[in-house]
Jmol script that loads the backbone (N, CA, C; Angstrom):
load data "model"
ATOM      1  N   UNK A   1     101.689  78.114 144.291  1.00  0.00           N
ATOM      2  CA  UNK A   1     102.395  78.038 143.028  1.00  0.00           C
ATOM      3  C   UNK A   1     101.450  77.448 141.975  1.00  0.00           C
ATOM      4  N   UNK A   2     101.221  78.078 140.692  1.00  0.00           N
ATOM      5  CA  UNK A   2     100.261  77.175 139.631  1.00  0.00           C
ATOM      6  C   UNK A   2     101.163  76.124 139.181  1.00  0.00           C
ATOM      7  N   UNK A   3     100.043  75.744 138.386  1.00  0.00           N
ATOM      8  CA  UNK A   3     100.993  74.718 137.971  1.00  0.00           C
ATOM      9  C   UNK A   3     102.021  74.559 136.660  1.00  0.00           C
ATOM     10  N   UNK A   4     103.132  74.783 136.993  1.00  0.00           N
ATOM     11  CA  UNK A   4     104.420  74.586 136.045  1.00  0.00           C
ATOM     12  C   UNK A   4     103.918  74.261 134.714  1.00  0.00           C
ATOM     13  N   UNK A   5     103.568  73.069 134.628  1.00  0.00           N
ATOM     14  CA  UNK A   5     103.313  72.074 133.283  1.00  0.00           C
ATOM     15  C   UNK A   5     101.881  72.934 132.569  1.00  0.00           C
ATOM     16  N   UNK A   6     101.076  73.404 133.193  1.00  0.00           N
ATOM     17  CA  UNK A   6     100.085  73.980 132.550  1.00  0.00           C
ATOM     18  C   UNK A   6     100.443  75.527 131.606  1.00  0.00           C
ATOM     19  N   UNK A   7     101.431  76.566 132.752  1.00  0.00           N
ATOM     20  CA  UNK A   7     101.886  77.332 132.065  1.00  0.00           C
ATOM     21  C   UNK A   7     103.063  77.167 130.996  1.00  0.00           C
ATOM     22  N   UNK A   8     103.878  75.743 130.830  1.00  0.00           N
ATOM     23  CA  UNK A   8     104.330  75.874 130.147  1.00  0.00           C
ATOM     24  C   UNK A   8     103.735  75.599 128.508  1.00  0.00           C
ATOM     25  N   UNK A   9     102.964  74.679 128.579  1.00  0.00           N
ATOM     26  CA  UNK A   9     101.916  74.612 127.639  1.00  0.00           C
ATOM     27  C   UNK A   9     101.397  75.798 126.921  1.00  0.00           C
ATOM     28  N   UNK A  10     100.767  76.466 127.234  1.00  0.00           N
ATOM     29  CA  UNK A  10     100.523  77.321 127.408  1.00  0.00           C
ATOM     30  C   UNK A  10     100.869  78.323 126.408  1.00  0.00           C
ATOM     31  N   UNK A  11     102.288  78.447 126.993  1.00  0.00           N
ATOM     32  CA  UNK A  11     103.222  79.521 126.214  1.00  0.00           C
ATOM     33  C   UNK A  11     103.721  78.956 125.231  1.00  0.00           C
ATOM     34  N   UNK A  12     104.007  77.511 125.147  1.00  0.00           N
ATOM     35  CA  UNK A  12     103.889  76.944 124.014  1.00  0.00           C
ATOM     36  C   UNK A  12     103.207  76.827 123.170  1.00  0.00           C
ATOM     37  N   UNK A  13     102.089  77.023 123.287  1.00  0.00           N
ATOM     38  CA  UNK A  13     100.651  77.385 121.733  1.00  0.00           C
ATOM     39  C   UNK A  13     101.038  78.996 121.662  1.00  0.00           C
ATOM     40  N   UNK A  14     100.673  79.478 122.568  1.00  0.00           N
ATOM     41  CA  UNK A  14     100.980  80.797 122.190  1.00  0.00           C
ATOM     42  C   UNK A  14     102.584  81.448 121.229  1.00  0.00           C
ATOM     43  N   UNK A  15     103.114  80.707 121.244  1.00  0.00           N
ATOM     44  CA  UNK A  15     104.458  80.805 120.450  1.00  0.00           C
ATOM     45  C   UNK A  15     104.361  80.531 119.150  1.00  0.00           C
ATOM     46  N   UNK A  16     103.548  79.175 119.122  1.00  0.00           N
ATOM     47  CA  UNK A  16     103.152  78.672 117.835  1.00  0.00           C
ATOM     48  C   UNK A  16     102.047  80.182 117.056  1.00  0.00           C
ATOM     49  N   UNK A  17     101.424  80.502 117.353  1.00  0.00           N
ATOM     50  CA  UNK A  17     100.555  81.010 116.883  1.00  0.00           C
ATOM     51  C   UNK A  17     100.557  82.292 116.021  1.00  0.00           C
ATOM     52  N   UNK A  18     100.589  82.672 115.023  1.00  0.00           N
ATOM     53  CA  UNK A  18     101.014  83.900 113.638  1.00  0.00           C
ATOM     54  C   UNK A  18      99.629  83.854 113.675  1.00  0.00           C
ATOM     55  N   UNK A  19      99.642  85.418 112.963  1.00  0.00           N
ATOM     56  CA  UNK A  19      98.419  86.325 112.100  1.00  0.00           C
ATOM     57  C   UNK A  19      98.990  85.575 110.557  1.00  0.00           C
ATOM     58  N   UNK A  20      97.529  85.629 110.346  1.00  0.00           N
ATOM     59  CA  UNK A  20      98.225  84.870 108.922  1.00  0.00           C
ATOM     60  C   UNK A  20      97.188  85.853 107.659  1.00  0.00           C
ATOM     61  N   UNK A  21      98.143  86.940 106.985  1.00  0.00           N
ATOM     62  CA  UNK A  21      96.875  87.445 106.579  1.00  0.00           C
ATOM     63  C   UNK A  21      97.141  86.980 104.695  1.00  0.00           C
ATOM     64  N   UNK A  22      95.784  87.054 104.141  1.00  0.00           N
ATOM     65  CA  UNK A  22      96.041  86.231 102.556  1.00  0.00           C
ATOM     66  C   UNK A  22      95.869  87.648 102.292  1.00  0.00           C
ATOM     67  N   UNK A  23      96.455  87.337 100.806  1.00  0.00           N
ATOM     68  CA  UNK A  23      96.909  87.927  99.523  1.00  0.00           C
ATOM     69  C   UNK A  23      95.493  88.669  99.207  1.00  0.00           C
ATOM     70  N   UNK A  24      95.566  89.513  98.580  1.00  0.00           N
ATOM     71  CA  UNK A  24      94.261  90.456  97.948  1.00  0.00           C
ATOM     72  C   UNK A  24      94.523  90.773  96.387  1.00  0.00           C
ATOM     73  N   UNK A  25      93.956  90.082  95.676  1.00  0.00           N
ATOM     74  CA  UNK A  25      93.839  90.165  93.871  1.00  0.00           C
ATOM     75  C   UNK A  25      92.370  90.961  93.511  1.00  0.00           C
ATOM     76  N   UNK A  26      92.255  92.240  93.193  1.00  0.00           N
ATOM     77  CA  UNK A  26      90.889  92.495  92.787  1.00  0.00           C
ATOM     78  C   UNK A  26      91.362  92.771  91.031  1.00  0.00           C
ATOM     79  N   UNK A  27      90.357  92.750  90.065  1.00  0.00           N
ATOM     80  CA  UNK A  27      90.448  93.792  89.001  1.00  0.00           C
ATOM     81  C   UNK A  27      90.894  92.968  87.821  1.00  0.00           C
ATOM     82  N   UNK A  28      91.340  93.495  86.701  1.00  0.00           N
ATOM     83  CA  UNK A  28      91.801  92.978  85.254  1.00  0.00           C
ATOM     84  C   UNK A  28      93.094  93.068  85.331  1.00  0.00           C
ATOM     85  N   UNK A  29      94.018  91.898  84.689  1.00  0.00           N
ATOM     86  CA  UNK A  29      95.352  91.617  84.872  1.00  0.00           C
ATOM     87  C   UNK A  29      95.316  91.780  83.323  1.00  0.00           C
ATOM     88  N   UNK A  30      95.964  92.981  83.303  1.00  0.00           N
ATOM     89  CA  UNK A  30      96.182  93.841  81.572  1.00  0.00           C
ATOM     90  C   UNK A  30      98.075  93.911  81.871  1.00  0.00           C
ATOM     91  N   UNK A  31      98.717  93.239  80.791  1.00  0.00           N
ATOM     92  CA  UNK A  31      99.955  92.900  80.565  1.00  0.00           C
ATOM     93  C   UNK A  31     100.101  94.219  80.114  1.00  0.00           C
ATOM     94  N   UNK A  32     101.370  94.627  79.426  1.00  0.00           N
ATOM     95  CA  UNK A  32     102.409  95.773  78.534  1.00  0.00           C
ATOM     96  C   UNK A  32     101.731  95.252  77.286  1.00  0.00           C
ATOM     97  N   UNK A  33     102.171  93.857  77.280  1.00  0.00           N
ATOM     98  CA  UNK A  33     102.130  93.043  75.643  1.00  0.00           C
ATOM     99  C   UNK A  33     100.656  93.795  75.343  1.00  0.00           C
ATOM    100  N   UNK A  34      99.543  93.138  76.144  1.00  0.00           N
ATOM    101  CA  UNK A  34      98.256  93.592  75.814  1.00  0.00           C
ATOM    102  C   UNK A  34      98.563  95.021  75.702  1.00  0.00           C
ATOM    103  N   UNK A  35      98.733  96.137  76.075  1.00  0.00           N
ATOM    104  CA  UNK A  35      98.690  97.085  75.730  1.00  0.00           C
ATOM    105  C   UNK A  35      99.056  97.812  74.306  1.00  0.00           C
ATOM    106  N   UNK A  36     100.273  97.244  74.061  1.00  0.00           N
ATOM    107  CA  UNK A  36     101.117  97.504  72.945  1.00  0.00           C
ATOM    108  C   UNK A  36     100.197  97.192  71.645  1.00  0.00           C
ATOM    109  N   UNK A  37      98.862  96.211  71.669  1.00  0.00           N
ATOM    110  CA  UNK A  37      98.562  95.713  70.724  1.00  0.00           C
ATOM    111  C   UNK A  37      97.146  96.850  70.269  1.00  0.00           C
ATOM    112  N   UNK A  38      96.613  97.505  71.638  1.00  0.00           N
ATOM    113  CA  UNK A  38      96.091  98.358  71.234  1.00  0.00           C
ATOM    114  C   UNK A  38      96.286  99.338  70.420  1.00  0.00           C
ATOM    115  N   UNK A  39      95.487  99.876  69.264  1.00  0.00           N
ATOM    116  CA  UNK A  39      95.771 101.080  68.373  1.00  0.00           C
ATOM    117  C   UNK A  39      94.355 102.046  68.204  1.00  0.00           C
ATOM    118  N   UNK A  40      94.719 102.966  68.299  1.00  0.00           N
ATOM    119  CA  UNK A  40      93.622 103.962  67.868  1.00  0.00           C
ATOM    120  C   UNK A  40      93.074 103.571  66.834  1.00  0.00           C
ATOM    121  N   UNK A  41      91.827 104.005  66.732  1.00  0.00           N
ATOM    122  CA  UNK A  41      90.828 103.462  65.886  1.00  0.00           C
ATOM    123  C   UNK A  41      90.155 102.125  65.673  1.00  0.00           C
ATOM    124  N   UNK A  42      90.586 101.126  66.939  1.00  0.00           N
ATOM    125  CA  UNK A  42      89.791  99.931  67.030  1.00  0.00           C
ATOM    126  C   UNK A  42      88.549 100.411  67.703  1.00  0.00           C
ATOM    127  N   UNK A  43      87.286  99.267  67.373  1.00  0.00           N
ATOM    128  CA  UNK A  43      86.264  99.323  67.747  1.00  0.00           C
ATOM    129  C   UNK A  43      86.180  98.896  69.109  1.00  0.00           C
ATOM    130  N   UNK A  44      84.777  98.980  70.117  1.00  0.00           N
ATOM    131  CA  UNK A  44      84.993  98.903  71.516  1.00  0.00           C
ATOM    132  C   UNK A  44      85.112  97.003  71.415  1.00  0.00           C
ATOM    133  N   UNK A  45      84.369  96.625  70.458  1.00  0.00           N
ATOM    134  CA  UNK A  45      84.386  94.937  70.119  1.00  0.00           C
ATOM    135  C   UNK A  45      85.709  94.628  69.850  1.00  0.00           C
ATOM    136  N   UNK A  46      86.709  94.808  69.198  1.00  0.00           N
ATOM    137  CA  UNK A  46      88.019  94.741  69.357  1.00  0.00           C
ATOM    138  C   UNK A  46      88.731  94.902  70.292  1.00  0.00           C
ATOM    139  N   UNK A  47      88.518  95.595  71.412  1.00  0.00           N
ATOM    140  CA  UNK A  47      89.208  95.806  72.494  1.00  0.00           C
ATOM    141  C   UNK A  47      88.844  95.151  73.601  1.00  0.00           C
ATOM    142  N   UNK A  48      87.316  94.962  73.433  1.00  0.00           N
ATOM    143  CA  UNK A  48      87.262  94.099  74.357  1.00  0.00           C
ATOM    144  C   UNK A  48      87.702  92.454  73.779  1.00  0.00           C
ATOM    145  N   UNK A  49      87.986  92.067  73.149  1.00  0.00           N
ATOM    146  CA  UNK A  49      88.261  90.950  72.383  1.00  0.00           C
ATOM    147  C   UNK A  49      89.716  90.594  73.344  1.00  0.00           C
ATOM    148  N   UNK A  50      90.863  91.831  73.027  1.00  0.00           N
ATOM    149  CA  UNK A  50      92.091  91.842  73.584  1.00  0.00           C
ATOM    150  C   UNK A  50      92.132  91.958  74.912  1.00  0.00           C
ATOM    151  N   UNK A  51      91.328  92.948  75.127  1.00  0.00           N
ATOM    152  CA  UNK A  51      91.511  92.774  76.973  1.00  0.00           C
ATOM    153  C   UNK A  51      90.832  92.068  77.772  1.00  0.00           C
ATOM    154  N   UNK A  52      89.161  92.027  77.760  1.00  0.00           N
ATOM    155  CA  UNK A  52      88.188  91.443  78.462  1.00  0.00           C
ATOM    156  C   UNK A  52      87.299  92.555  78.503  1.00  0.00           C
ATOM    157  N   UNK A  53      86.129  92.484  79.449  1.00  0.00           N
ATOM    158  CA  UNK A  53      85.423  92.965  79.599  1.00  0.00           C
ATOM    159  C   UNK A  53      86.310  94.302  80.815  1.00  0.00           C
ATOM    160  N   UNK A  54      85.870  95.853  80.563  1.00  0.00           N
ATOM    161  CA  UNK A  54      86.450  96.926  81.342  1.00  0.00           C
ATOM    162  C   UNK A  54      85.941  96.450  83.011  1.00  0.00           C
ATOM    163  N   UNK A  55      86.716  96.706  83.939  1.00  0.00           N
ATOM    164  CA  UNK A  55      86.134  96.710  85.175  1.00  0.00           C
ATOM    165  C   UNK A  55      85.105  97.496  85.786  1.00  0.00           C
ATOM    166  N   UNK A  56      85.190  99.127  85.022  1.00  0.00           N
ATOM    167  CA  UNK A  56      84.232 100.177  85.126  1.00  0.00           C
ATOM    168  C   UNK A  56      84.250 100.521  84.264  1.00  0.00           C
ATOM    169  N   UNK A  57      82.378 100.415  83.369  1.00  0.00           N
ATOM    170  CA  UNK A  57      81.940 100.966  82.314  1.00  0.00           C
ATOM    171  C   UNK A  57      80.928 101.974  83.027  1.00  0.00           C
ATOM    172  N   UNK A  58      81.167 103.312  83.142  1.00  0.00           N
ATOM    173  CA  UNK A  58      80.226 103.972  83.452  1.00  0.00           C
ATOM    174  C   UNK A  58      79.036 104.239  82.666  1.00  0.00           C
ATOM    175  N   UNK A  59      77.568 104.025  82.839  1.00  0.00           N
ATOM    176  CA  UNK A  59      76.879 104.428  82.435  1.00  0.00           C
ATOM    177  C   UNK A  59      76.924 105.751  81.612  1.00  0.00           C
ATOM    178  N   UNK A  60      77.140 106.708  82.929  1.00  0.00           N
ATOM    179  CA  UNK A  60      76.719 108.343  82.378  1.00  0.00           C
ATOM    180  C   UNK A  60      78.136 108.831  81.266  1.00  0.00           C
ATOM    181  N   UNK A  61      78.886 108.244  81.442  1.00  0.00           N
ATOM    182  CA  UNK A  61      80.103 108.336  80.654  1.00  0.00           C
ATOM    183  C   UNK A  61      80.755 107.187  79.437  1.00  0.00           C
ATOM    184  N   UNK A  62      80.004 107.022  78.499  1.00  0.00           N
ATOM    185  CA  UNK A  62      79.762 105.656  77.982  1.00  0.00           C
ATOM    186  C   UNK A  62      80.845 105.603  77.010  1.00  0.00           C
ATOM    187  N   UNK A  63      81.583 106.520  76.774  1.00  0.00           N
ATOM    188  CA  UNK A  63      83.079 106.925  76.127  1.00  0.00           C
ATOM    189  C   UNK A  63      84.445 106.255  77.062  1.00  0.00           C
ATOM    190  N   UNK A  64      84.141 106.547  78.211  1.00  0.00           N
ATOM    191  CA  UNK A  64      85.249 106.025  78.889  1.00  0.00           C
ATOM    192  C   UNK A  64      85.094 104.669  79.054  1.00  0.00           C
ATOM    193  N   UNK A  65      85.925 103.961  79.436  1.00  0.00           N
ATOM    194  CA  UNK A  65      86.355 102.272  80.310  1.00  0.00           C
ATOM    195  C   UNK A  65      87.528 102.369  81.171  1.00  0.00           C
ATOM    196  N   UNK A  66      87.539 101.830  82.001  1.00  0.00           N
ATOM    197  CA  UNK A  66      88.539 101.694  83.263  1.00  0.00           C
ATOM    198  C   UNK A  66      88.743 100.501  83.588  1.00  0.00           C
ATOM    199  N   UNK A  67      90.431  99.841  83.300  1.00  0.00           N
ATOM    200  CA  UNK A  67      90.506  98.611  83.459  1.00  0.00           C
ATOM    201  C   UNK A  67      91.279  98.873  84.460  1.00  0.00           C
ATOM    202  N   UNK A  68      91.308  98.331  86.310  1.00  0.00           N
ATOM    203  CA  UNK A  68      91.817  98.272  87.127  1.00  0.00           C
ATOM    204  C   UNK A  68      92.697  96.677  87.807  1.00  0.00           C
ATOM    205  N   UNK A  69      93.351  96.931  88.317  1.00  0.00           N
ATOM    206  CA  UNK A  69      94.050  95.952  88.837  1.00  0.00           C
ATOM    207  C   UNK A  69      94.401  96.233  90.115  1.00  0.00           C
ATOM    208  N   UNK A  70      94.235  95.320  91.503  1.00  0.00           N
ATOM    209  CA  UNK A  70      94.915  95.821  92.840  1.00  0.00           C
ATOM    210  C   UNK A  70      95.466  94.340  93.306  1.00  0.00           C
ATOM    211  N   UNK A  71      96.912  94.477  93.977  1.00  0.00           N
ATOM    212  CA  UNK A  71      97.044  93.234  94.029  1.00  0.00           C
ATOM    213  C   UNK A  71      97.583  94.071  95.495  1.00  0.00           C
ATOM    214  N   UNK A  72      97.376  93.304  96.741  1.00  0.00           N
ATOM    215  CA  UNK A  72      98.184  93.294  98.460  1.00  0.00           C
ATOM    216  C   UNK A  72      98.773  91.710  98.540  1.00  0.00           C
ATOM    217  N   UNK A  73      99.681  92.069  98.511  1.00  0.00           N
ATOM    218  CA  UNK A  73     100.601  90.444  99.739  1.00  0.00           C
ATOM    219  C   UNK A  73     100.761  90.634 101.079  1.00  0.00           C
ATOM    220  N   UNK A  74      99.864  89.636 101.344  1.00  0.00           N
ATOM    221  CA  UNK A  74      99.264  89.829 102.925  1.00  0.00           C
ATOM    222  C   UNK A  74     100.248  89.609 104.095  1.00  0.00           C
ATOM    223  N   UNK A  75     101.501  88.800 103.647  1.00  0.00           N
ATOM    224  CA  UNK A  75     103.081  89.224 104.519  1.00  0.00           C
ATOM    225  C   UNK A  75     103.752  90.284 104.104  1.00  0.00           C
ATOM    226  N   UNK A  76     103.984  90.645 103.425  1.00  0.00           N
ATOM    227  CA  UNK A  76     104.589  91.753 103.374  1.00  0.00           C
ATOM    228  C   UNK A  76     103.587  93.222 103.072  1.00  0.00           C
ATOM    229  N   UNK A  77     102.391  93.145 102.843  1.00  0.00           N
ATOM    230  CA  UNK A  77     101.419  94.281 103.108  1.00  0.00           C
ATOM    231  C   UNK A  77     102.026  95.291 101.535  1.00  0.00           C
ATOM    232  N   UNK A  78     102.635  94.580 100.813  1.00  0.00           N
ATOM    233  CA  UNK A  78     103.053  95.224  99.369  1.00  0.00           C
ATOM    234  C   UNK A  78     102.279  95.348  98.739  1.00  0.00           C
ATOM    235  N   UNK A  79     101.750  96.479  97.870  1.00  0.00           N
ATOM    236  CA  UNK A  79     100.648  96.650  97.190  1.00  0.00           C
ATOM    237  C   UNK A  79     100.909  97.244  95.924  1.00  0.00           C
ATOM    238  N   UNK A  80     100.117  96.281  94.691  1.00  0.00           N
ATOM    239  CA  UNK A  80     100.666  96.804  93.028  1.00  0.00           C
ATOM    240  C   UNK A  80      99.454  97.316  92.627  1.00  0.00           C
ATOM    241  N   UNK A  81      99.460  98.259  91.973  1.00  0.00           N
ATOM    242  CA  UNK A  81      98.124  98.390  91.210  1.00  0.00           C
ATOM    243  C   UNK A  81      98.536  99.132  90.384  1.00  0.00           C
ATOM    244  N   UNK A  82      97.602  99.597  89.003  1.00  0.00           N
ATOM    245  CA  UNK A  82      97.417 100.080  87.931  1.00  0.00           C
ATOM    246  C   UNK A  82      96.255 100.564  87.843  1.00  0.00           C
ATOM    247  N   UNK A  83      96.069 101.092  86.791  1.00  0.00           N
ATOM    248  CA  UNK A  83      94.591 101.787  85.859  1.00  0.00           C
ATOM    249  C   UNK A  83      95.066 101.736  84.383  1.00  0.00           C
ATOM    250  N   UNK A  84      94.358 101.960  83.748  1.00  0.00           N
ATOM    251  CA  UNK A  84      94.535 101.996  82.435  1.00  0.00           C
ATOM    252  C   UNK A  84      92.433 102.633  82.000  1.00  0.00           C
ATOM    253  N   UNK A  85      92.958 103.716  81.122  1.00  0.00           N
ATOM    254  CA  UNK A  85      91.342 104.360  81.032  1.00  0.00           C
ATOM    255  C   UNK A  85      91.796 104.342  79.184  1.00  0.00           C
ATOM    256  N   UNK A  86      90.534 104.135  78.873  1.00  0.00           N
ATOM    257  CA  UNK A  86      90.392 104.228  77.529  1.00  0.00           C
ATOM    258  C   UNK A  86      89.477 105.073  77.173  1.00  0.00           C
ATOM    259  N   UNK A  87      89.670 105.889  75.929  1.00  0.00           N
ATOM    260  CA  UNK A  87      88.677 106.524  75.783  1.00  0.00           C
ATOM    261  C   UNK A  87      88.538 106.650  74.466  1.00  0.00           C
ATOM    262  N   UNK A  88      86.704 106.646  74.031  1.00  0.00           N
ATOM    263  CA  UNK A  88      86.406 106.456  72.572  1.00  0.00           C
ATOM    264  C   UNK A  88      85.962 107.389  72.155  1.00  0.00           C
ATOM    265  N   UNK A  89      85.662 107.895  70.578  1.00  0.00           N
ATOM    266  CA  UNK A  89      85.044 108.872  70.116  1.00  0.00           C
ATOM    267  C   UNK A  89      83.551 108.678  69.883  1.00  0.00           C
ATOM    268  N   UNK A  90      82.825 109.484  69.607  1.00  0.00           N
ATOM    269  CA  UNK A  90      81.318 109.363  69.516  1.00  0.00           C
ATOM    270  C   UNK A  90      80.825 108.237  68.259  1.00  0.00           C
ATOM    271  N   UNK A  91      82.129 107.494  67.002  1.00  0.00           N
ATOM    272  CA  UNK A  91      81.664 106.707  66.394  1.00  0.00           C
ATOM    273  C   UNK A  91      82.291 105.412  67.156  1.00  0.00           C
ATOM    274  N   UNK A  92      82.766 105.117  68.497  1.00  0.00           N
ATOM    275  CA  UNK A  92      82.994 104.328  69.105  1.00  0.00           C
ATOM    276  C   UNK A  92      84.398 103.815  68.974  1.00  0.00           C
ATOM    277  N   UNK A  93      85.088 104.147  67.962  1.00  0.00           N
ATOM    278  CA  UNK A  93      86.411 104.119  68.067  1.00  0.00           C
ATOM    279  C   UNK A  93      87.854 104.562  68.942  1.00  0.00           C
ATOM    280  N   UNK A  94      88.680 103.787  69.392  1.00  0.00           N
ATOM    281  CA  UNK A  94      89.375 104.184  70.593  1.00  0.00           C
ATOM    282  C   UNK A  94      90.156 105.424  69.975  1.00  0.00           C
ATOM    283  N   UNK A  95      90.183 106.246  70.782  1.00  0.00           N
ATOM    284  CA  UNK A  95      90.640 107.591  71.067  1.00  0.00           C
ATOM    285  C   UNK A  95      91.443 107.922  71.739  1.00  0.00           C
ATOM    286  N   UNK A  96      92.269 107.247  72.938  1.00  0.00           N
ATOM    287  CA  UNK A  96      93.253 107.671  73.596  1.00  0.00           C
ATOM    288  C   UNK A  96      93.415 106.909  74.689  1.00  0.00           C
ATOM    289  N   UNK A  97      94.581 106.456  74.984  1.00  0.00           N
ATOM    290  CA  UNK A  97      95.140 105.199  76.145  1.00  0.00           C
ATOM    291  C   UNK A  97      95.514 106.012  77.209  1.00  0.00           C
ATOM    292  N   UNK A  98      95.085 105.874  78.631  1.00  0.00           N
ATOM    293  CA  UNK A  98      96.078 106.662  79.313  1.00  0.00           C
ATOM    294  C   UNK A  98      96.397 105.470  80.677  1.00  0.00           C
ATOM    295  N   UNK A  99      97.409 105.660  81.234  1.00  0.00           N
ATOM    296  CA  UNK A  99      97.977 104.474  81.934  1.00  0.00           C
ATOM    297  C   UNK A  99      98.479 104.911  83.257  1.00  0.00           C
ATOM    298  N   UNK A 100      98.253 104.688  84.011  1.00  0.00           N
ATOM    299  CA  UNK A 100      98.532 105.116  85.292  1.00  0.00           C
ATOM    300  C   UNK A 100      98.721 103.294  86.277  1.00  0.00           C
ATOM    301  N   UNK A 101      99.849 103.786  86.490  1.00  0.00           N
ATOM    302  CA  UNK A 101     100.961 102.847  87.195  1.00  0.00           C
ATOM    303  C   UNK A 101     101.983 101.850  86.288  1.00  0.00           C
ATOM    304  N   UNK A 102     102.560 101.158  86.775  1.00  0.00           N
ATOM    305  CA  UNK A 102     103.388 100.313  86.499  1.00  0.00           C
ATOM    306  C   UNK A 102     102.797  98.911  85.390  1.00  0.00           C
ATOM    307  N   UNK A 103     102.519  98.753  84.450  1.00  0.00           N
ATOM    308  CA  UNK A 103     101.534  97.155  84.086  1.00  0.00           C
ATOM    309  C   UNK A 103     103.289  96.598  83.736  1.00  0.00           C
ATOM    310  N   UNK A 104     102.850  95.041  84.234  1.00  0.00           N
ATOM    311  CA  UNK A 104     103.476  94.164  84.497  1.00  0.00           C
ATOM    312  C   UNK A 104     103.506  93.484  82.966  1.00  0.00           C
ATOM    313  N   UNK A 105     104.565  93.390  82.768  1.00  0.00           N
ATOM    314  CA  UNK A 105     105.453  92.796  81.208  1.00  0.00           C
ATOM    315  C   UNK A 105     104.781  91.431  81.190  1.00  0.00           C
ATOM    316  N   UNK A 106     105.104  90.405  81.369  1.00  0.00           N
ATOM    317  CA  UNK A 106     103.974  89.359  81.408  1.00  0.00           C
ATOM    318  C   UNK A 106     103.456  89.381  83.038  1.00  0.00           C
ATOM    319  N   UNK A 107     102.041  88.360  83.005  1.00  0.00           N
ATOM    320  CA  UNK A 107     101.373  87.830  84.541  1.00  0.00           C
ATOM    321  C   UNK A 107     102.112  86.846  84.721  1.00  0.00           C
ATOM    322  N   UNK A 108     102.352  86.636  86.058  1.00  0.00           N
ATOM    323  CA  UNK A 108     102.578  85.293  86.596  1.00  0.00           C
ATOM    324  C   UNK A 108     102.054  85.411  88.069  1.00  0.00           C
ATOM    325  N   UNK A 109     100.914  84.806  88.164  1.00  0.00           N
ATOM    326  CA  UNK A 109     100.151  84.583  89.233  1.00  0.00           C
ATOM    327  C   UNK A 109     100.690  84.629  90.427  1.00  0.00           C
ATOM    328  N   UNK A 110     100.163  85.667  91.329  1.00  0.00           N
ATOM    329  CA  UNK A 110     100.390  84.874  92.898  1.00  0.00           C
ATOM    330  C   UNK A 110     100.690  84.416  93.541  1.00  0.00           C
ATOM    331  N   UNK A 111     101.748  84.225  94.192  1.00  0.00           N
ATOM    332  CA  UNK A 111     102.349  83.133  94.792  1.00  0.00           C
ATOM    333  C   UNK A 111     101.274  82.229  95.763  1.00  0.00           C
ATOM    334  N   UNK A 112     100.888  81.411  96.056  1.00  0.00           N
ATOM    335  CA  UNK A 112     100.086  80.816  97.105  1.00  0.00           C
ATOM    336  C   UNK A 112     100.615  79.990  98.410  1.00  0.00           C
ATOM    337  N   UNK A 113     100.066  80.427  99.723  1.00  0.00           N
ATOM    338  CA  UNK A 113     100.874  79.796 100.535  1.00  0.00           C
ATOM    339  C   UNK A 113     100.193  78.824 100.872  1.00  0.00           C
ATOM    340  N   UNK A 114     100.878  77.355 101.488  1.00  0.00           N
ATOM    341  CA  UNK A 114     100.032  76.266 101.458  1.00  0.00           C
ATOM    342  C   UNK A 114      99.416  76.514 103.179  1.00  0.00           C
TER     343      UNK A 114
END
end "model"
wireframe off; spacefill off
backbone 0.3
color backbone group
């Protein structure tokens, strides 16, 4: 017979023990509000003023910007994201918003688990 007290131990850590997976935030946290304030015909210095710096400024495509956002909650494996692409005309003025996903009315950070 092993011993009782060892296997019960045992199964007792093992009970205790969860996957514990964290939260995943990549990208630019671009509100509605921020959006709304954009207007055609601001300069790329104006926009970046309001939003921040784009997440992807392509080189070969120096008209476009791509402000991304990815957020995972690592218990529930829920995942938010957005895009938002801007695009300017050849005197650098914004030219057209296009928005792909949901942007969040105000931020409110993350929940954090202790």
């Amino acid at each position: 017979m092993r011993h009782p007290l060892f296997i019960a131990l045992l199964l007792t850590l093992l009970a205790g023990c969860t996957i514990h997976k964290i939260d995943v935030q990549q990208g630019n946290v671009i509100t509605q509000d921020k959006v709304d304030q954009l207007k055609e015909g601001m300069t790329r210095d104006q926009v970046r003023f309001l939003l921040g710096s784009p997440m992807l400024a392509d080189t070969f495509h120096k008209s476009r910007w791509d402000y991304l956002y990815y957020f995972r909650h690592g218990a529930t494996a829920e995942v938010t994201q957005y895009r938002l692409v801007l695009l300017f005309n050849p005197a650098g003025e914004l030219a057209s918003i296009d928005k792909v996903g949901e942007l969040p009315a105000e931020y409110t950070p993350p929940v954090t688990r202790p």
